[in-house]
C-alpha positions as CSV (number, residue, x, y, z in Angstrom):
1,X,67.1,238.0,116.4
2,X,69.9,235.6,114.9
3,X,68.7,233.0,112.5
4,X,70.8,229.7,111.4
5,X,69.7,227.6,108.9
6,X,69.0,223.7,109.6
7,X,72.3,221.7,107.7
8,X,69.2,219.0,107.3
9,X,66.8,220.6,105.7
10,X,67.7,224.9,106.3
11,X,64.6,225.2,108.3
12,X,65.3,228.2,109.9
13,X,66.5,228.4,113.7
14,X,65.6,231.2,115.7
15,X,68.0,231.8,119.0
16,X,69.9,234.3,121.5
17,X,72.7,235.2,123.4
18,X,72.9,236.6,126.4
19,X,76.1,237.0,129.2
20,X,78.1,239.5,131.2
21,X,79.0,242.5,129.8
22,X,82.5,241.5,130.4
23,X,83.3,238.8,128.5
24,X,86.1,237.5,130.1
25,X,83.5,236.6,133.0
26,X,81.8,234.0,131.1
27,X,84.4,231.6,129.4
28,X,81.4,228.8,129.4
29,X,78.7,228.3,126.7
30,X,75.2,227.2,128.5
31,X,72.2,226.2,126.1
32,X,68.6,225.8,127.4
33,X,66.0,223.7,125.7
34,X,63.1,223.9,126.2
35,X,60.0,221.9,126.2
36,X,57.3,220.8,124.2
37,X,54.5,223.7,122.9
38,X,56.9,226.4,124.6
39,X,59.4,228.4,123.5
40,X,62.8,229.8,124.5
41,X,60.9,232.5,126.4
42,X,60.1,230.5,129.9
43,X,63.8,230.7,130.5
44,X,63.3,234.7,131.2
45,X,60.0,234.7,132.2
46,X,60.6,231.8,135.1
47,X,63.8,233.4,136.5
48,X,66.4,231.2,135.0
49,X,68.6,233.4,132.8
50,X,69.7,236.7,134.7
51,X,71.3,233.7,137.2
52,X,72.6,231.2,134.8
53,X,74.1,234.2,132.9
54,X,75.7,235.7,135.4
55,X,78.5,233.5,134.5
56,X,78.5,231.8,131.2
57,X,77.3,232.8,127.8
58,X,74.0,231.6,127.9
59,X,72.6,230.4,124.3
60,X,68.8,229.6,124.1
61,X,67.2,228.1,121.3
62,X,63.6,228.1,119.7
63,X,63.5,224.2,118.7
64,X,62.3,223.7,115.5
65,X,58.2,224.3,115.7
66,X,58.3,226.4,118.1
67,X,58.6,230.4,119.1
68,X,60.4,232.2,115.9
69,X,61.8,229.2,114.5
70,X,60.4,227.2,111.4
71,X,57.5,224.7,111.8
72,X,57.5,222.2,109.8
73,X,54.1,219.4,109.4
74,X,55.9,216.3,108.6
75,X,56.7,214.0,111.6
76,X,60.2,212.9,109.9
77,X,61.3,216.7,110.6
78,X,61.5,216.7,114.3
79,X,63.8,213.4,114.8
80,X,65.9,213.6,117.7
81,X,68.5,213.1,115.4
82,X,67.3,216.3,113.5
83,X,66.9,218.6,116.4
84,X,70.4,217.8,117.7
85,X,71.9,219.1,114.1
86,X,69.9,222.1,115.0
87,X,72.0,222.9,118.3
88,X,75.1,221.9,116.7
89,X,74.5,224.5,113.9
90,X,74.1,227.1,116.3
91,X,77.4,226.5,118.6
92,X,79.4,226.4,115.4
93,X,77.7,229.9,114.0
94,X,78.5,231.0,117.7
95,X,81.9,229.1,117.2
96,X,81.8,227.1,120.0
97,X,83.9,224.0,119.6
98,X,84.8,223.4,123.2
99,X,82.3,221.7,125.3
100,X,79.5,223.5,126.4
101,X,76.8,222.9,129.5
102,X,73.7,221.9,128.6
103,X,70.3,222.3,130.5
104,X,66.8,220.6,129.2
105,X,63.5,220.8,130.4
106,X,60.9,217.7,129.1
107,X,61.5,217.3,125.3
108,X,64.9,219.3,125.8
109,X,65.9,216.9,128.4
110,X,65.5,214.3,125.7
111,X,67.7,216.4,123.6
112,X,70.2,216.7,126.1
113,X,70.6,213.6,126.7
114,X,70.9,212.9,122.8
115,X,73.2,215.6,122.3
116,X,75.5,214.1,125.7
117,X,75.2,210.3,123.7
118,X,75.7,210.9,120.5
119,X,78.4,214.2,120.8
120,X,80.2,213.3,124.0
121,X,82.6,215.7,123.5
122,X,80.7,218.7,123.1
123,X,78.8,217.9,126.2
124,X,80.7,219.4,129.6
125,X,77.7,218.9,131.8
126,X,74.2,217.7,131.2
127,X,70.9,218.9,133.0
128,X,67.7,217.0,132.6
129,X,64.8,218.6,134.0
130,X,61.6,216.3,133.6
131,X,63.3,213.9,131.7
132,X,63.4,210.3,130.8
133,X,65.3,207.8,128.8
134,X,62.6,205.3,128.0
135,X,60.5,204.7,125.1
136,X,58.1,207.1,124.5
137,X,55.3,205.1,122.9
138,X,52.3,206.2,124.6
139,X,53.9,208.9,126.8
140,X,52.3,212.0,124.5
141,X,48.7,210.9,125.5
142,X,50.0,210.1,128.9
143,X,51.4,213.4,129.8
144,X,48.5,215.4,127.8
145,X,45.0,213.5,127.3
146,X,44.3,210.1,125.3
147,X,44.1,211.6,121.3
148,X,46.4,214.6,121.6
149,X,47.2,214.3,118.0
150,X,44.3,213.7,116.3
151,X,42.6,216.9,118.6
152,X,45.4,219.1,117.3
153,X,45.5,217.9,114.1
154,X,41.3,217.8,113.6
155,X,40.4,220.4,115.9
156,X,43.5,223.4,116.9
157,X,45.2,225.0,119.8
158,X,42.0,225.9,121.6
159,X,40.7,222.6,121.4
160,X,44.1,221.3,122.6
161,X,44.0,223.4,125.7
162,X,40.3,222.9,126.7
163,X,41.4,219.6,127.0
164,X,43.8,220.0,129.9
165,X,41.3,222.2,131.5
166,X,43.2,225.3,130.2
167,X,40.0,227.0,128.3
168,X,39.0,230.7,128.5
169,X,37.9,230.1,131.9
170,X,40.5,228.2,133.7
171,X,41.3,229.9,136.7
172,X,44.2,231.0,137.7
173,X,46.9,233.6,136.4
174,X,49.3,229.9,135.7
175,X,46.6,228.4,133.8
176,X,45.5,231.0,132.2
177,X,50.0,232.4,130.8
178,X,50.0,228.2,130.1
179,X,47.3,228.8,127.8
180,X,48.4,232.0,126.1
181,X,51.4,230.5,125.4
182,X,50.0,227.4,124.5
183,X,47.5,229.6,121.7
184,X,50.7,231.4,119.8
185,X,51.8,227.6,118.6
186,X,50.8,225.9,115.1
187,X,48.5,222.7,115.6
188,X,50.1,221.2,112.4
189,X,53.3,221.4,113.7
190,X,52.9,220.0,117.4
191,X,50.7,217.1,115.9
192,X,53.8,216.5,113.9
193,X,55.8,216.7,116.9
194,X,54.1,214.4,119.5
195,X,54.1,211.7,116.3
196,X,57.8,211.9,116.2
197,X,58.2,211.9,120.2
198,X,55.9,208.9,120.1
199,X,57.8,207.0,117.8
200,X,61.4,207.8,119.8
201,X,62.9,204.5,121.3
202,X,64.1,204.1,124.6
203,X,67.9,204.5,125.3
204,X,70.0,201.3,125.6
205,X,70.9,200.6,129.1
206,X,74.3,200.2,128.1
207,X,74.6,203.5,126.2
208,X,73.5,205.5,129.5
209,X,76.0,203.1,131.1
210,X,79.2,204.2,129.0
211,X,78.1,208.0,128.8
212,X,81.0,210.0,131.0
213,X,79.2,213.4,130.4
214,X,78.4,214.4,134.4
215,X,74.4,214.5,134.7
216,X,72.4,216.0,136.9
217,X,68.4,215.0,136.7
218,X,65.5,216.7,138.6
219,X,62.4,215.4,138.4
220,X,58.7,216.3,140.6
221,X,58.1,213.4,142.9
222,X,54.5,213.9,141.4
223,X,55.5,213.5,138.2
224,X,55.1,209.5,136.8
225,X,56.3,207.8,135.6
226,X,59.1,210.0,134.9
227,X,59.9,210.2,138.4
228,X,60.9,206.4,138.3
229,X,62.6,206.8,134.3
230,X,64.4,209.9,135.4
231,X,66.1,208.0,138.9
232,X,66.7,205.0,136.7
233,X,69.0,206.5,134.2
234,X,70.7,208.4,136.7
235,X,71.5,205.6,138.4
236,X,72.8,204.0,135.4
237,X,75.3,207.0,134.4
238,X,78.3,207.0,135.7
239,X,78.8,210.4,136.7
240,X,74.8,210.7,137.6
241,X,73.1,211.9,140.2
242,X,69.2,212.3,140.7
243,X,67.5,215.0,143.0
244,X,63.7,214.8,143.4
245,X,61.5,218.3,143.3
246,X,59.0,217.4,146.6
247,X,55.6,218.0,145.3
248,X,56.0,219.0,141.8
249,X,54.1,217.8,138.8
250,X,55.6,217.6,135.0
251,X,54.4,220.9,134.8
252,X,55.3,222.3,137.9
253,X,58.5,221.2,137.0
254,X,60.6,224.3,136.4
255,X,58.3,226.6,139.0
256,X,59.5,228.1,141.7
257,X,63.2,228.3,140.2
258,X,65.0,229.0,143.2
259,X,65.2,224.6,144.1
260,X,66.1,224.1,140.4
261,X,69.3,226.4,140.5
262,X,70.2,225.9,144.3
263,X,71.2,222.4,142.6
264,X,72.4,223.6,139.2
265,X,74.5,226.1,139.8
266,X,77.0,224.1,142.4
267,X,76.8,221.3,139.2
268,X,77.9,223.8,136.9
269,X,80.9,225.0,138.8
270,X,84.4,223.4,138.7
271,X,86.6,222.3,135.9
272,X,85.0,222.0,132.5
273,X,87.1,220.0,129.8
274,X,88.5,222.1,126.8
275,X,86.9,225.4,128.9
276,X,88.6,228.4,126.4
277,X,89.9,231.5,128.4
278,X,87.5,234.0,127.3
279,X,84.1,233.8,125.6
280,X,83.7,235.1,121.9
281,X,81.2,238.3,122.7
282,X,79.7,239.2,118.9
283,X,76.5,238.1,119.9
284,X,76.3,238.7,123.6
285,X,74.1,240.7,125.3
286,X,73.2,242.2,128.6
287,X,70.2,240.3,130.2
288,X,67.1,242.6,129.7
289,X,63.7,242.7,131.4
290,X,61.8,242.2,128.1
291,X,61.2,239.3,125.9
292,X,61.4,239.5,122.0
């Protein structure tokens, strides 16, 4: 699997490539971020990337902490600003200068948005799933269970899931992959994580207000208060647009995929600026059925 080193502090960042096996099929650059105590695996493993690749060079990314990438325990290493130098590093080792779309799910929703406001012109389309622009103070015990930290700092992984009602009995084949997954991360590193997210400002009303980057946000109708945060910054782009997900939670969020893309892939089509001809193809692949 590639590896690119972090230009902030060369933690390592583990990612893929996968597209058509013509090249010349998929002149776009997609990248898909995921979200918090996952990894760059739900993208297969929900049915996203056999569709989204069908046409562009898809490009997913363990985030820092996460999957195959580094994980570091201070709180100052997962900055949004840090975690957007990350994807940048990986579209220049993939040589990707032209805008490219981008598709977030929860945290990497956040980071899509970041990567639209701060690097407008690398953004061609932006897709946050589960998102929100406000301030995040309080929003990691909100979405998880009042001490998430200090449990995964003091106690681990398991502790962390019995928590949610994931433990070795939840039932359910859903709670019980949620928890697997959940199991394979480092406690160090998500504590430092969620003390980062919970110290992430709110966007400026006016920043959202200037952003051009086209922006599609999806968000369970179950799922407050982002529900509410995700309509209001749609509303506020300019080239916006907000679709609930009828009875879905934060979690349910991505699952079933087939409402997610009936809405993505129309977004995605049409003119992209600075689009190149052809895709670059040293690092493409043909969409397999098994996860690395």
């Amino acid at each position: 699997m590639p590896i690119v080193p972090s230009p902030v502090d060369a933690v390592p960042i583990a990612y893929d490539v996968t597209g058509p096996a013509d090249a010349a099929a998929a002149p776009r650059t997609l990248v898909l971020l995921h979200g918090s105590v996952l990894s760059r695996a739900i993208w297969r493993g929900l049915g996203y990337l056999e569709p989204l690749a069908a046409g562009h060079r898809v490009v997913r990314l363990d985030l820092r902490g996460h999957g195959r990438s580094g994980k570091p325990h201070d709180p100052r290493a997962y900055t949004q600003q840090v975690l957007a130098a990350d994807v940048l590093a990986v579209l220049d080792r993939l040589g990707a200068q032209e805008p490219v779309g981008v598709i977030g799910y929860s945290l990497g929703a956040r980071l899509a948005l970041t990567l639209a406001l701060e690097h407008p012109g690398r953004v061609a389309r932006l897709v946050c799933l589960g998102g929100s622009a406000a301030d995040q103070r309080g929003a990691v015990d909100s979405l998880f269970f009042p001490g998430t930290v200090d449990t995964l700092r003091e106690e681990g992984m398991d502790a962390f899931c019995t928590r949610q009602g994931l433990g070795a009995d939840a039932p359910g084949r859903t709670a019980q992959s949620t928890r697997t997954a959940f199991l394979r991360a480092d406690p160090q590193a998500m504590a430092a994580l969620f003390t980062a997210t919970d110290a992430t400002p709110g966007v400026a009303e006016e920043r959202l207000s200037a952003c051009e980057v086209p922006a599609l946000w999806m968000t369970g109708e179950r799922d407050v208060p982002r529900l509410a945060q995700s309509r209001h910054a749609a509303g506020l782009m300019p080239r916006g647009r907000f679709v609930p997900l009828p009875g879905r939670t934060h979690a349910s969020t991505l699952s079933p995929a087939r409402d997610v893309l009936d809405e993505v892939l129309p977004f995605l089509d049409g003119p992209w600026p600075g689009a190149p001809g052809a895709a670059q193809t040293s690092e493409i692949s043909r969409p397999s059925s098994a996860e690395r």
